[in-house]
C-alpha positions as CSV (number, residue, x, y, z in Angstrom):
1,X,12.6,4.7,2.7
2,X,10.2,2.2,4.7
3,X,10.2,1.7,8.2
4,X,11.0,-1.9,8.8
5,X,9.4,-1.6,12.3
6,X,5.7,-0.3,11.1
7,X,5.9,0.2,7.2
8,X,5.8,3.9,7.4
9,X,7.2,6.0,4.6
10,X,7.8,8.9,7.5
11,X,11.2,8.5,8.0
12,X,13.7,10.8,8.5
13,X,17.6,10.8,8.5
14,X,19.4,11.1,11.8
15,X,20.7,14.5,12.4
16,X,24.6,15.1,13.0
17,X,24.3,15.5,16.6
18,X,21.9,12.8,17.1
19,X,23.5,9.6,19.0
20,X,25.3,7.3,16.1
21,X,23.2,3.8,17.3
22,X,20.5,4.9,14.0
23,X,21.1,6.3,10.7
24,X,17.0,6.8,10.3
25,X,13.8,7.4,12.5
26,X,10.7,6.9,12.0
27,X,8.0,9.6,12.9
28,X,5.1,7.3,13.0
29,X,6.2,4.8,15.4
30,X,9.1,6.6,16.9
31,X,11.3,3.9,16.3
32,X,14.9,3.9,15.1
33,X,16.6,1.5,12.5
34,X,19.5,1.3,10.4
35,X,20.5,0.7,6.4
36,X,20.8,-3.1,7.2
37,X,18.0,-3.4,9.2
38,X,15.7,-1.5,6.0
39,X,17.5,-3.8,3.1
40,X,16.7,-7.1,5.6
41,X,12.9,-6.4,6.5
42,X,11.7,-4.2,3.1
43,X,13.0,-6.5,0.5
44,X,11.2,-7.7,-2.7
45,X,9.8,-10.5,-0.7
46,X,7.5,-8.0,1.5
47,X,4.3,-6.4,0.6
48,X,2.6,-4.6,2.8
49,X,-1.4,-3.7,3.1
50,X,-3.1,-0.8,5.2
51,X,-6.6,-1.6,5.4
52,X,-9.6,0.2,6.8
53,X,-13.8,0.2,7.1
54,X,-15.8,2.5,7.7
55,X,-19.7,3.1,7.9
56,X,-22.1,5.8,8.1
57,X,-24.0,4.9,11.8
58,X,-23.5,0.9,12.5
59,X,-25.2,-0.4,10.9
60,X,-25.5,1.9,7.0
61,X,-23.6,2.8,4.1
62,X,-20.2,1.5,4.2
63,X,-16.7,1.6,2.6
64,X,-13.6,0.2,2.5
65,X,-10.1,1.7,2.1
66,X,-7.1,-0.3,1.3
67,X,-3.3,1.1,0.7
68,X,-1.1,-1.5,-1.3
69,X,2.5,-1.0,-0.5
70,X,5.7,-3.4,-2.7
71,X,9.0,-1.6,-3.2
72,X,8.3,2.2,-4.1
73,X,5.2,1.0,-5.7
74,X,1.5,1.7,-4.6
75,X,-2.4,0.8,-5.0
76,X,-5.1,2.5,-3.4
77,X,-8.5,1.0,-3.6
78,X,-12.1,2.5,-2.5
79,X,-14.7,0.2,-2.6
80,X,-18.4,0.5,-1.6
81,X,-20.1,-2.0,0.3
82,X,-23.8,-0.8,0.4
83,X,-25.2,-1.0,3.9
84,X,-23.1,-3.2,6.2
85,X,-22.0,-3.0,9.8
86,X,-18.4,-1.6,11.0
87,X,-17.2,-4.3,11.4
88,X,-17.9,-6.1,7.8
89,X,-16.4,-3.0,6.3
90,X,-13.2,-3.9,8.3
91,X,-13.3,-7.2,7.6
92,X,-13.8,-6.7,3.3
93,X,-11.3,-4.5,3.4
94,X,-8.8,-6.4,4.2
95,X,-10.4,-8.9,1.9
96,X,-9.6,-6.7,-0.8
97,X,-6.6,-5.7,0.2
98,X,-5.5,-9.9,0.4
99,X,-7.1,-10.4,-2.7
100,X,-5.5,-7.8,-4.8
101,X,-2.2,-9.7,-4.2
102,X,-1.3,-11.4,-7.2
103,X,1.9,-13.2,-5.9
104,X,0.8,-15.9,-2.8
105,X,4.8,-16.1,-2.4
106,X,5.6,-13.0,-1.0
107,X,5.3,-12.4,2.9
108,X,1.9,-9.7,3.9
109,X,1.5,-7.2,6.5
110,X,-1.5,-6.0,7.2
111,X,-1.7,-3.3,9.2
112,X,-5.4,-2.3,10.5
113,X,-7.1,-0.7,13.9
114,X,-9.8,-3.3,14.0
115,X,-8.7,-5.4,16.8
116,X,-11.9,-7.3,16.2
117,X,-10.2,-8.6,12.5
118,X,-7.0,-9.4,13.9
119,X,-8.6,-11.5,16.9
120,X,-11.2,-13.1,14.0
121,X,-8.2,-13.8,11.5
122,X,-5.9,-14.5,13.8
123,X,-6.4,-16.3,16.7
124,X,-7.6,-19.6,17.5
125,X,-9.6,-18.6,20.6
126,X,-11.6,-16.0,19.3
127,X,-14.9,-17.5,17.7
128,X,-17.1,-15.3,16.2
129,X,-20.7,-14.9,16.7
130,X,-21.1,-13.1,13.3
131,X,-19.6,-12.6,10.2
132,X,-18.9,-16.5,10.1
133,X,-18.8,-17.2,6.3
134,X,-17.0,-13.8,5.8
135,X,-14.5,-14.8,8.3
136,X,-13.9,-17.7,6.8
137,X,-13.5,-16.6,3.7
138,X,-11.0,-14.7,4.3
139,X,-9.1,-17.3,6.5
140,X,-9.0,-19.3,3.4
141,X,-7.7,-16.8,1.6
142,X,-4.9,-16.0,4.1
143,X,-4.0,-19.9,3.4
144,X,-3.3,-19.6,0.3
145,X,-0.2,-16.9,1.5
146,X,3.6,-18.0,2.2
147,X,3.2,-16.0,5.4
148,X,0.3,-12.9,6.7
149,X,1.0,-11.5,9.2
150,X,-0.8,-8.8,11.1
151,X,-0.6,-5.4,13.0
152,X,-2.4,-3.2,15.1
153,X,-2.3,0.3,14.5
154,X,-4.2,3.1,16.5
155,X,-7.2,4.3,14.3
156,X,-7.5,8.3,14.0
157,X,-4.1,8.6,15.2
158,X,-0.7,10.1,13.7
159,X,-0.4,7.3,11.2
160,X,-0.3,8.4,7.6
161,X,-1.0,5.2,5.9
162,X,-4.0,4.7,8.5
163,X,-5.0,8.3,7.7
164,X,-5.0,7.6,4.1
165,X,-7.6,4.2,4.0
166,X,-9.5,5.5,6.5
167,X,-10.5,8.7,4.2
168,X,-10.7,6.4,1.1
169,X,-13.3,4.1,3.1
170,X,-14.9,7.2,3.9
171,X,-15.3,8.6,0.7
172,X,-16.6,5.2,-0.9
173,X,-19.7,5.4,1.2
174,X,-20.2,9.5,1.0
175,X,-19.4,8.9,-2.8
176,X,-21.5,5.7,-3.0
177,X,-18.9,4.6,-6.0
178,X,-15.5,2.7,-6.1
179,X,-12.1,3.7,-7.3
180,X,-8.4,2.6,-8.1
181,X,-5.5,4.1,-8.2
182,X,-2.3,1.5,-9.5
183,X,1.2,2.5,-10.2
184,X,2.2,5.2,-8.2
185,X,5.9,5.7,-7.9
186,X,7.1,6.9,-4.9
187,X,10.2,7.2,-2.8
């Protein structure tokens, strides 16, 4: 069971003597929701991406950590990015991330804690200093989408998903090497 408010997989059942407005809640965003509200939102038509950076001092060795999530399937990607700033790292990943999509039809989330990305990708009043041919890059990317759409998530907190990118980015720059795991099965 997803959350159709964050895309968390920490969901739990209502208990008996809980009120009867939710049948689940979620434990990440503390948010309840009900059967209907899961089959509208986390449909076939939904994929949703948790993305992260991270570098060793700022600039130095970087990562990037990227959780894939369609149906109760899942992708996790660790990439190394040799010596970049935080905020490239944040940026790549969720270049990655968009680019391991391999159907443009489907709606994205992307869930990050860079606010710098989201304001960059985003919105039309932000112009960036740095990063410019990255940036847009990825903004031509995103065109290429039905619909992406992002969200802020607070970094280092009691998020799961945010937990899980954040310690892949890590351990693509301590490691110095990529990985890939595709096809997990989960429920």
């Amino acid at each position: 069971m997803i959350c159709p408010k964050c895309g968390s997989y920490k969901v739990s059942e209502m208990s008996d003597d809980a009120p009867k407005m939710y049948q689940y809640w979620c434990l990440d965003c503390q948010e309840g929701f009900n059967e209907g509200d899961y089959e509208m939102l986390n449909n076939e038509e939904t994929i949703y991406l948790y993305t992260d950076g991270a570098c060793s001092c700022n600039p130095g060795p970087a990562g990037a950590g990227v959780l894939m999530r369609y149906l109760h399937h899942e992708k996790r990607i660790s990439k190394f990015l040799g010596h970049a700033t935080n905020n490239i790292a944040e940026l790549t990943a969720i270049k990655i991330g968009l680019e391991s999509v391999t159907d443009n039809s489907k709606l994205i989330v992307v869930y990050t804690d860079s606010q710098y990305s989201i304001g960059v990708l985003s919105n039309p009043t932000w112009k960036p200093k740095k990063n410019k041919e990255l940036i847009k890059e990825i903004k031509d990317l995103i065109s290429t989408f039905k619909s992406v759409d992002f969200q802020w998530v607070k970094g280092h907190a009691d998020s799961t998903e945010n937990n899980i990118v954040d310690e892949l980015a890590v351990r693509a720059y301590k490691d110095r090497k990529d990985f890939e795991v595709r096809g997990t099965h989960i429920k």
